[in-house]
C-alpha positions in Angstrom: -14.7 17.8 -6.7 -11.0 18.5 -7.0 -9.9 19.7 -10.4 -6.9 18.6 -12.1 -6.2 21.6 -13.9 -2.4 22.6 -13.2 -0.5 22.2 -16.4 3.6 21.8 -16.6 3.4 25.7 -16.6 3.7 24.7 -12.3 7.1 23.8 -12.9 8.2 26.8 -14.6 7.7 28.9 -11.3 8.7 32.6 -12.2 11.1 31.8 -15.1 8.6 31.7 -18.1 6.1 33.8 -16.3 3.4 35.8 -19.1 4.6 34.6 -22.4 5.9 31.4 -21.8 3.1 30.5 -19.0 0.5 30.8 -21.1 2.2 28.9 -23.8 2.4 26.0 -21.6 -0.9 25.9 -19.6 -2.4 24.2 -21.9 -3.7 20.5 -20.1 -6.4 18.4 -21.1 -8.5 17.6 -17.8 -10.8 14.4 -17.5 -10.5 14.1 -14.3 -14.0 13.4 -13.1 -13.9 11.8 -9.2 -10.4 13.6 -8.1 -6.5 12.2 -8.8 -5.1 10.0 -7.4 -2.6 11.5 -4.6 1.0 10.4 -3.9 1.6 9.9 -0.2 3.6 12.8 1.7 5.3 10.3 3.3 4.5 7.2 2.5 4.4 4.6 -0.4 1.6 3.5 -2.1 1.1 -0.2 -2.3 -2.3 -1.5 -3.3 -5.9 -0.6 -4.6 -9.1 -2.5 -4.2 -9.4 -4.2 -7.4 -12.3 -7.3 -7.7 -15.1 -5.4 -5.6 -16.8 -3.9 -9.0 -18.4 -0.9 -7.2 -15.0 -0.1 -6.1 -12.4 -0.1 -9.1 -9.4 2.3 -10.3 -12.2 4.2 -12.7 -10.3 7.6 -11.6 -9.8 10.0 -14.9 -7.1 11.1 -15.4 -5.0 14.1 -16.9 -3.4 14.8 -19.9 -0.9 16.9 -20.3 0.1 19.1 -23.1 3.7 19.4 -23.8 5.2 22.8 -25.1 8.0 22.9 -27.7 11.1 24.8 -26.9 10.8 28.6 -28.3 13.9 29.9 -30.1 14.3 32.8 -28.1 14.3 30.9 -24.8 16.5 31.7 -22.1 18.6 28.7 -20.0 16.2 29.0 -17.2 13.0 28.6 -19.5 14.6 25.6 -21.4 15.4 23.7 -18.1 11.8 24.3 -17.2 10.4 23.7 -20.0 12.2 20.2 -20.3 10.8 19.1 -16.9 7.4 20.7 -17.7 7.4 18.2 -21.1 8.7 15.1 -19.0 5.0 14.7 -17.3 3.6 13.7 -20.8 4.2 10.1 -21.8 3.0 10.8 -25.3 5.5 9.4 -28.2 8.5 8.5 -26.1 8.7 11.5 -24.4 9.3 12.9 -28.2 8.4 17.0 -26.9 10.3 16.4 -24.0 13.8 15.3 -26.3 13.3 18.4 -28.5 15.1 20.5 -25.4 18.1 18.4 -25.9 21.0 18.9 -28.1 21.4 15.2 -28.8 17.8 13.4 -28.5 19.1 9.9 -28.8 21.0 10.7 -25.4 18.2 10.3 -23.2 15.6 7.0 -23.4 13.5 7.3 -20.1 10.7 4.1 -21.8 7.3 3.9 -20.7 8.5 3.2 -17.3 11.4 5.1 -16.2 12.8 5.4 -12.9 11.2 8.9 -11.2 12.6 11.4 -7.9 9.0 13.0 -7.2 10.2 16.2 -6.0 8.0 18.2 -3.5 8.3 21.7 -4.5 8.7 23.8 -7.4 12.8 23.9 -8.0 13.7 27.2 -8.9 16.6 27.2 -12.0 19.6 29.4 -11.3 22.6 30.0 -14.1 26.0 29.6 -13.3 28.8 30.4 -16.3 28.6 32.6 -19.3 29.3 32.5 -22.8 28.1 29.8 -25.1 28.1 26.7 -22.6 26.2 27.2 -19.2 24.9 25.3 -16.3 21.5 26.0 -15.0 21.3 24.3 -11.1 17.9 23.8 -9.5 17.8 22.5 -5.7 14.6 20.8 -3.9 13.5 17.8 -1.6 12.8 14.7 -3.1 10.2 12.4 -1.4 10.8 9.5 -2.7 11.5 7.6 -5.9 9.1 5.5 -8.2 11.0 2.3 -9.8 11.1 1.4 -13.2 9.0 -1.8 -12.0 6.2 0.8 -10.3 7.2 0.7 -6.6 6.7 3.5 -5.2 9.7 4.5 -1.9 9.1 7.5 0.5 13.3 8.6 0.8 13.1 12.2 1.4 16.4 14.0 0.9 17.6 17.5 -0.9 18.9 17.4 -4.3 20.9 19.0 -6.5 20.6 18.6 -9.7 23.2 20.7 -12.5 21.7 20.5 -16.2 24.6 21.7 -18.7 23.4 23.6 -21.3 24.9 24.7 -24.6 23.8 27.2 -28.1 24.0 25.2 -31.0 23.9 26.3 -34.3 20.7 28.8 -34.4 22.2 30.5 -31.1 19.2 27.9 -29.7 20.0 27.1 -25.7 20.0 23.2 -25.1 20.5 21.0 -22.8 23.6 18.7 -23.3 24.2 16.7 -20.5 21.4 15.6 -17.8 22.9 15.7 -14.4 25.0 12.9 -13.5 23.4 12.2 -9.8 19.9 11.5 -11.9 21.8 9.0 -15.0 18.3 8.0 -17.1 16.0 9.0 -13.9 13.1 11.6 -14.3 12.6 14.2 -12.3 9.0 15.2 -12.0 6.8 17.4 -9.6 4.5 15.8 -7.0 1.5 17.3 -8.7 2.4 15.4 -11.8 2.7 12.3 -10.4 -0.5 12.7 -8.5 -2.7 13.8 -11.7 -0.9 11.5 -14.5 -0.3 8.1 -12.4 -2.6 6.3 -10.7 -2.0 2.7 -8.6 -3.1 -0.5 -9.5 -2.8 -3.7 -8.0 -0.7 -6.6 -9.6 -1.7 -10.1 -7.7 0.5 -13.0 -6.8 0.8 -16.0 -4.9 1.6 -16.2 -1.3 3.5 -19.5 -0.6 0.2 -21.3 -0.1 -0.1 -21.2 -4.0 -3.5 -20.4 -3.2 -3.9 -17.0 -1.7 -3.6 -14.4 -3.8 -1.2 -10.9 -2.4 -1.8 -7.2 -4.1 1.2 -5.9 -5.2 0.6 -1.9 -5.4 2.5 -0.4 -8.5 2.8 3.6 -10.2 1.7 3.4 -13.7 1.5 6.6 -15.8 -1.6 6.7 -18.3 -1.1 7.7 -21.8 -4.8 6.8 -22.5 -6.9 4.8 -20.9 -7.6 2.5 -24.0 -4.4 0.7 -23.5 -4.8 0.5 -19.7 -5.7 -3.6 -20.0 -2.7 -4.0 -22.2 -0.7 -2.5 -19.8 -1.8 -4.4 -16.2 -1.1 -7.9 -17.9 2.0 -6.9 -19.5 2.8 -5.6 -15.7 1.7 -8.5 -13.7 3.2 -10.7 -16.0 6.9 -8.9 -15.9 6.5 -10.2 -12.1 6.2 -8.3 -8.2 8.2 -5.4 -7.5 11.4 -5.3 -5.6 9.5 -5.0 -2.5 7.5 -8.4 -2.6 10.3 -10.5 -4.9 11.1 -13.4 -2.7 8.0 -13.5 -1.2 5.3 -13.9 -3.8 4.9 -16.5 -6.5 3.8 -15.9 -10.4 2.1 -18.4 -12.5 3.7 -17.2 -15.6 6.8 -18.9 -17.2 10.0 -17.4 -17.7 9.6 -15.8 -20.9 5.9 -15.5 -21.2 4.7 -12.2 -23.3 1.3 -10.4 -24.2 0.7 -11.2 -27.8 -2.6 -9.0 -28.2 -5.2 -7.8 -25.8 -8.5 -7.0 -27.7 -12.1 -5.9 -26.0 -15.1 -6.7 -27.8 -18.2 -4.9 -26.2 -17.1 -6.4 -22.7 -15.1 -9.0 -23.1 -11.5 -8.7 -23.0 -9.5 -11.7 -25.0 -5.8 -12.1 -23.8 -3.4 -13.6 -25.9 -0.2 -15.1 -24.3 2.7 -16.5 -26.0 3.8 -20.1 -26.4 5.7 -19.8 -22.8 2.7 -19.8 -21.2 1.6 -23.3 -21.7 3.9 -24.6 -19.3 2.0 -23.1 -16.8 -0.9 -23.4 -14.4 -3.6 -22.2 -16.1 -6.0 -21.6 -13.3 -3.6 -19.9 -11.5 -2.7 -17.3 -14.3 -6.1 -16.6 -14.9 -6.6 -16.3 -11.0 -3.7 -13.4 -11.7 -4.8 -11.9 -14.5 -8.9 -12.0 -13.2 -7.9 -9.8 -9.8 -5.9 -7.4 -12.0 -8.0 -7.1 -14.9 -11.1 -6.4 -12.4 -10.3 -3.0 -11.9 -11.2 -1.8 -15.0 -14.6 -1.4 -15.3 -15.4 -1.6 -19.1 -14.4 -5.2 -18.6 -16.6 -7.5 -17.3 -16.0 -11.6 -18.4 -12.6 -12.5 -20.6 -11.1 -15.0 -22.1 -7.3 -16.6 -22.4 -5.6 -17.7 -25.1 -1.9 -19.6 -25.6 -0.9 -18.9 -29.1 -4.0 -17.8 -30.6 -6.0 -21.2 -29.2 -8.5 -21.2 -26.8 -8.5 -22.3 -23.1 -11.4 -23.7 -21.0 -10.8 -23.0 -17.3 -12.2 -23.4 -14.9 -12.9 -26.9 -15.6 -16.4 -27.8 -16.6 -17.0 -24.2 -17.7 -17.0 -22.3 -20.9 -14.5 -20.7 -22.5 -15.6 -17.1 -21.1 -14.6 -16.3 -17.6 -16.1 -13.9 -15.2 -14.1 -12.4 -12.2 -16.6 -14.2 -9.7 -14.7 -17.5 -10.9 -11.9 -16.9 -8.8 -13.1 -15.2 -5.8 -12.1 -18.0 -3.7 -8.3 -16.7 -4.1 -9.2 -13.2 -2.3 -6.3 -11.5 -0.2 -9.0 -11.8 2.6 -8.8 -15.8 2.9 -12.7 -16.8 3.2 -15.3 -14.5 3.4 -18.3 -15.0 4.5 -20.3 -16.4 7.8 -20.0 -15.8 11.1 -17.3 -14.0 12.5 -16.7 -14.7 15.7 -15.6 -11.9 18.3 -14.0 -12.1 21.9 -13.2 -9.4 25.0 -12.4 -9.4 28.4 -15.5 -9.1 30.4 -16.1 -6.8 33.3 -15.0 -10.4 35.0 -11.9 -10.5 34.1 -12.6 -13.3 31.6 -12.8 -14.4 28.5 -16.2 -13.9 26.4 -17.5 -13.8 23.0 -19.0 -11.5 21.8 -21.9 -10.4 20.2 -24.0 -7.4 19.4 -27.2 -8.7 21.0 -25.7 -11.3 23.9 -22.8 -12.7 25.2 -21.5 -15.9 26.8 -19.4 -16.3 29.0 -16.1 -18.3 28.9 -14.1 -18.4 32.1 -10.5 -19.1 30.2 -8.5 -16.9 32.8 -9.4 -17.1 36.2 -6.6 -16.9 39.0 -2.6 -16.0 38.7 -0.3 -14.6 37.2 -3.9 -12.1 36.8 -5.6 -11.8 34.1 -4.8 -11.9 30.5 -4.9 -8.5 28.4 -4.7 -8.3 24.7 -6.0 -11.7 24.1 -6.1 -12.8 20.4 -8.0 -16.6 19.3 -6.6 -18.8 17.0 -8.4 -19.5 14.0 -9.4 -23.2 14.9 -10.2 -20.8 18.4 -8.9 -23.6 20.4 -6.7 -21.8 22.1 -6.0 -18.0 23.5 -2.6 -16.0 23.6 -2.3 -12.3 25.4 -0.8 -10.5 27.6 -0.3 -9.8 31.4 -1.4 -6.4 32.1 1.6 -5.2 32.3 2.5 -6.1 29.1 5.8 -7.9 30.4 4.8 -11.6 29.8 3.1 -13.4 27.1 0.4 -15.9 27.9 -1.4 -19.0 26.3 -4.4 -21.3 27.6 -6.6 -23.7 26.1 -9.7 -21.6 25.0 -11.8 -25.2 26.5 -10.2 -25.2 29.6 -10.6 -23.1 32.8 -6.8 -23.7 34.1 -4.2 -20.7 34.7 -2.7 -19.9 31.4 1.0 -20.5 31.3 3.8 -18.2 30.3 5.5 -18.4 27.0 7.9 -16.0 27.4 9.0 -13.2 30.4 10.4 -9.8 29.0 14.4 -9.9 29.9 14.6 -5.9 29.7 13.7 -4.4 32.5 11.5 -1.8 30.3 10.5 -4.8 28.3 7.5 -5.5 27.5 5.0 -7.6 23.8 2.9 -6.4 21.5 -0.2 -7.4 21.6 -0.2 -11.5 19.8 -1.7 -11.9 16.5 -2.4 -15.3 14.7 -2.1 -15.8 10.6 -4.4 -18.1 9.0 -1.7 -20.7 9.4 -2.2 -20.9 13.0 1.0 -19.4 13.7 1.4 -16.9 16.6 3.3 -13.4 16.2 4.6 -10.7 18.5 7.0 -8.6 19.1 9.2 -8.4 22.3 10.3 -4.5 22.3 11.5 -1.5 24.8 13.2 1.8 23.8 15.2 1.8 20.6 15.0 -2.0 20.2 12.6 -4.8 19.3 12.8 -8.7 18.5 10.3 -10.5 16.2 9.0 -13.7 18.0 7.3 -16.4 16.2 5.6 -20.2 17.5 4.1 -22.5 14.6 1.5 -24.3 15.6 2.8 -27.5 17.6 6.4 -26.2 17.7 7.7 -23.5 20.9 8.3 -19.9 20.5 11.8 -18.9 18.8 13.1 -15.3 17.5 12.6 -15.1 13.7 16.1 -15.0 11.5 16.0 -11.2 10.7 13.8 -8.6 11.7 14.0 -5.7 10.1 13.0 -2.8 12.4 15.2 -4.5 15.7 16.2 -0.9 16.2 13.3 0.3 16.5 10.5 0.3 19.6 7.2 -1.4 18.4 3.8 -0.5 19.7 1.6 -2.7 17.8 2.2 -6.0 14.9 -0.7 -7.6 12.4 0.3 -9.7 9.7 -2.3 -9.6 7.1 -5.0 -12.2 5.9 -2.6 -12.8 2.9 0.1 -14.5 5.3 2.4 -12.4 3.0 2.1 -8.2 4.8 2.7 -7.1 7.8 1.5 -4.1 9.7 3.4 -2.2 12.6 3.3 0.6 14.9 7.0 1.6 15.0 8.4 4.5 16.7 10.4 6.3 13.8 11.8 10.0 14.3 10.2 10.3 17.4 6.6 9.9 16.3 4.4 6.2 16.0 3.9 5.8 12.7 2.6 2.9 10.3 4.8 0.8 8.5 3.9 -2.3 6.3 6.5 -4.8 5.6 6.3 -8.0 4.2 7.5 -11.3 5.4 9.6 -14.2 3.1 11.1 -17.6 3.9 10.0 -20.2 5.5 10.9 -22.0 8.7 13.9 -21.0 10.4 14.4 -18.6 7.7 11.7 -16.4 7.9 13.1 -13.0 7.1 10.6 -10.0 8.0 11.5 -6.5 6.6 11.5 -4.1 3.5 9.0 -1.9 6.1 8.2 1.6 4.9 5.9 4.1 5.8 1.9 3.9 4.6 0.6 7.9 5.8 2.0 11.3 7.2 -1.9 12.3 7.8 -1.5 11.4 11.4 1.0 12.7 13.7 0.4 9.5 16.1 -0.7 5.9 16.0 -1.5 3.8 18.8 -3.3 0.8 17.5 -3.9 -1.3 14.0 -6.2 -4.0 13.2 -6.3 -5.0 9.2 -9.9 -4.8 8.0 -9.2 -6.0 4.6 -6.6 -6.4 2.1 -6.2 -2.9 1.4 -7.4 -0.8 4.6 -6.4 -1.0 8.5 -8.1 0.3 10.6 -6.2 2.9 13.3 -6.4 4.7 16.1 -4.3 7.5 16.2 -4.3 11.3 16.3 -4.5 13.7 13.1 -1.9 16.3 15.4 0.2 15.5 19.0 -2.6 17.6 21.0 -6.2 16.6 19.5 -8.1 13.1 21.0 -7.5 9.8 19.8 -10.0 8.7 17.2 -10.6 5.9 14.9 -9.5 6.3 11.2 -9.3 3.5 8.5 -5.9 4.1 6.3 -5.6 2.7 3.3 -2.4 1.0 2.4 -2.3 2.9 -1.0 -1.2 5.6 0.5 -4.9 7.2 -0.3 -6.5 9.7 2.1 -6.9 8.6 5.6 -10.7 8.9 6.6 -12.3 9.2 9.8 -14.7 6.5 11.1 -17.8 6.7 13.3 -19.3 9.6 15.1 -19.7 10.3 18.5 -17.9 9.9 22.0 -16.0 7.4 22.6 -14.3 8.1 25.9 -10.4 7.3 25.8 -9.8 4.7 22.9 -7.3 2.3 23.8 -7.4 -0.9 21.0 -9.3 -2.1 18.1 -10.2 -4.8 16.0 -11.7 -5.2 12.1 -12.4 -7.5 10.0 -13.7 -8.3 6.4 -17.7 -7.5 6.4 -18.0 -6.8 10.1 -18.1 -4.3 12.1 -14.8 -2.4 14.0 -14.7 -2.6 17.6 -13.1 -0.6 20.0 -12.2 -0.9 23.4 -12.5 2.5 25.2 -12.2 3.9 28.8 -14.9 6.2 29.8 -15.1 7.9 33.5 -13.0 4.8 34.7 -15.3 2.2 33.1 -13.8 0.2 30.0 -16.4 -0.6 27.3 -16.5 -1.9 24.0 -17.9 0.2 21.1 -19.2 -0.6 17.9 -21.1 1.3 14.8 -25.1 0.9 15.1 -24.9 0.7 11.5 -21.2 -0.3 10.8 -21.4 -0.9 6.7 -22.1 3.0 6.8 -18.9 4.9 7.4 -20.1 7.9 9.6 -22.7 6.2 11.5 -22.7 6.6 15.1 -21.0 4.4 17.8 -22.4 2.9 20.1 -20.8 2.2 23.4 -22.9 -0.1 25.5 -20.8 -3.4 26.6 -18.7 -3.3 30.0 -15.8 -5.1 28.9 -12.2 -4.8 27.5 -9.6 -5.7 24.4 -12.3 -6.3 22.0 -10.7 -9.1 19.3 -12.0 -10.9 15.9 -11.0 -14.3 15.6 -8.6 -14.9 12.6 
């Protein structure tokens, strides 16, 4: 078990050292499963909220702010200022103490943050009674005022003017003018005093709910509730605007959030009752579900009662409105496909297999193949990547080209569907990349703006939501992960906004979503180990490993809500598919016993 145990006395590096360092270690701890860790290169965007056994319970730290001593020097107060900025106690009240005019500085409960990788070390230009004390580090990334989290590592300098007021008392006068009303705090901080929670909208379907992943700081966990609905009700982040819908009215506001035992009662204002009130509570059931001392609620509008769902009692449970998961519908069989050892077209299955002869003669046979979700019909590859393919999944006729590669170093992605039936790839070769989409019924056209055409693309999956969209983008010189989301409709569909997930791996060569918050990879932890399996959770959490055992030379995969991941390896010149022999535990072992290829889930 990781402790959380570093107090702001880390950000003091050498300045205070004895004295002062022991003056400011003081940190209250209640970290009991680990804190939550910012990503070294990525952005957090979601945790699994509705799954009870697996809920943002994580503990978390508080710190213990330090006054400013009177015989401090420059160096010391600078430290000590961003030391006090970690605690959100009282406005930030310790923190104000080390300026010379308090009322100059109102970071709110959610201020705009540069999380700073390293300990900045102060140095002291000047003399006399006015100073300025300069401190130089890389910044990562910045946290929003509405929670989104950006990787956009840079170096900073930051100046801090300082001046002795009356008492001969060093203290800061101006904040430096690159930062205006931003915090600067240490990764470390942000890792033990914020944690991620998901906020839920609508996707356009007005059906489907979408996790948007935002950085709250805790004060104390009592007004956690108060805080999630007061969040999800001030609407998505910058990074889903546009592309999400809220229930809640213009204007709507948290009048009181009480528990009692564990029932939560949430009490909106008047604005609310020109809404849909399924759909709020649908919001407010997915983001309240991640705290665990709540386990049914109830909704008010102005102090008065509201029965939904319809038919039901006033008291809801979180099971009401499982039928809006991120995931689409759960549940049943899901039904898998490869290439055989034929050449054609099977499903798949962990005990038998029959065959469906979809791909027979010319232009060869189809790679990559991925089944719409009515699975009436096929799209994939030639194996040489450079064409994509269709065919009736019924018939037994040569599937016909959609589209031919016009660079000569062209060549797709593998095709995904979304759960609209609409078909997705990515036409790419080095340092470019067009985003082609075909709605069902309607021919293949480029989408209005893609936002990573500079960029070569190695792998595309737009997520169950309809709403995210996973890539395998080279960036830097390295494939890495980038989610993105997709807004518009029509003729209009802009997909962008893309930023990194992880920096655990140096490579990535394949992605398959297995739910809402997790993909499943395959990818490489440095540039000279083996390709392995890893699921990588879009919150920017650890990246785990999946499966033990050989698996040959990995080449794609494929996941899906409550089944297993497959994998289609090369072993000693034979492809096979792989699965887990026990695939709801994490490290079982795989199990690599079906000649066949390009193992897929339909939709």
């Amino acid at each position: 078990m990781r402790k959380c145990l570093e107090g702001p006395s880390r950000w003091l590096g050498g300045a205070l050292k004895g004295r002062a360092a022991v003056a400011t270690a003081a940190a209250l701890t209640l970290c009991a499963s680990g804190c939550a860790a910012l990503p070294g290169g990525g952005r957090v965007t979601s945790v699994k909220a509705p799954e009870r056994a697996e809920q943002a319970d994580e503990s978390y730290v508080r710190l213990i702010p330090v006054e400013p001593k009177n015989d401090w020097s420059p160096q010391e107060i600078v430290s000590g200022f961003l030391a006090a900025s970690a605690s959100f106690d009282d406005d930030h009240k310790v923190a104000k103490e080390y300026l010379a005019n308090p009322n100059a500085w109102r970071p709110g409960p959610r201020p705009s943050i540069a999380v700073f990788d390293d300990r900045p070390e102060p140095k002291v230009f000047g003399s006399g009674d006015q100073l300025t004390v300069r401190i130089n580090g890389t910044q990562l990334g910045i946290i929003t005022t509405d929670g989104q989290y950006t990787a956009f590592q840079k170096s900073v300098q930051a100046d801090y003017q300082l001046t002795r007021n009356a008492q001969h008392q060093w203290r800061i006068s101006a904040l430096p003018d690159a930062l205006g009303q931003t915090m600067l705090l240490n990764k470390n901080d942000v890792d033990q005093v914020f944690r991620t929670f998901n906020l839920y909208y609508f996707a356009p379907d007005k059906q489907t709910l979408v996790p948007n992943g935002v950085f709250l700081p805790l004060v104390n966990r009592e007004d956690l509730p108060q805080r999630l609905v007061q969040a999800v009700i001030a609407g998505p982040t910058t990074w889903l605007r546009g592309a999400v819908w809220s229930a809640f009215p213009h204007g709507t506001k948290l009048v009181g959030l009480s528990l009692d035992k564990d029932v939560a009662t949430v009490d909106l204002s008047k604005e609310a009752a020109s809404g849909d009130v399924e759909q709020m509570s649908a919001q407010l059931a997915w983001s309240l579900g991640q705290v665990s001392e709540i386990k049914q609620w109830r909704l008010r509008i102005e102090g008065r009662g509201v029965v939904t769902p319809e038919g039901k009692s006033e008291v809801q449970t979180f099971n009401d409105w499982q039928a809006n998961t991120p995931d689409g519908t759960v549940g049943g069989e899901h039904r898998a496909y490869m290439i055989g050892a034929a050449g054609h077209l099977s499903t798949l299955g962990l005990n038998n297999f029959l065959s469906l002869p979809v791909v027979t003669s010319a232009p060869g046979r189809m790679a990559r193949p991925a089944v719409s979700p009515d699975q009436h019909e096929v799209a994939g590859l030639s194996p040489d990547g450079r064409q994509l393919l269709s065919s009736d999944l019924n018939s037994n006729g040569v599937p016909r080209v959609l589209r031919t590669a016009k660079d000569p170093e062209g060549r797709f992605t593998p095709p995904c569907w979304d759960r609209q039936g609409t078909l997705w790839t990515v036409e790419t070769s080095p340092g470019k990349s067009m985003l082609w989409k075909r709605e069902r019924g309607k021919t293949l056209k480029p989408v209005w703006h893609w936002g990573l055409d500079g960029r070569e693309i190695y792998a595309l999956q737009v997520a169950r939501d309809g709403v995210r969209v996973a890539v395998v983008a080279k960036i830097d010189g390295r494939k890495q992960v980038q989610v993105g989301r997709i807004a518009g409709s029509g003729d209009r569909i802009d997909a962008g906004s893309f930023v990194p997930v992880s920096s655990e791996l140096a490579e990535t060569d394949d992605l398959s979503w297995r739910d809402y918050n997790t993909l499943a990879v395959l990818g490489r932890k440095t540039p000279d180990t083996q390709v392995l399996p890893y699921l990588m959770p879009v919150d920017g959490s650890a990246v785990t490993s999946l499966g033990v055992g050989s698996l040959g030379e990995p080449l794609s995969i494929a996941a899906i809500p409550g089944g297993p991941v497959l994998i289609g390896t090369k072993s000693s010149s034979q492809h096979l598919v792989c699965h887990q022999s026990a695939y709801r535990e994490r490290d079982s072992e795989w199990a690599c016993n079906v000649a066949g290829s390009d193992p897929t889930y339909a939709f």
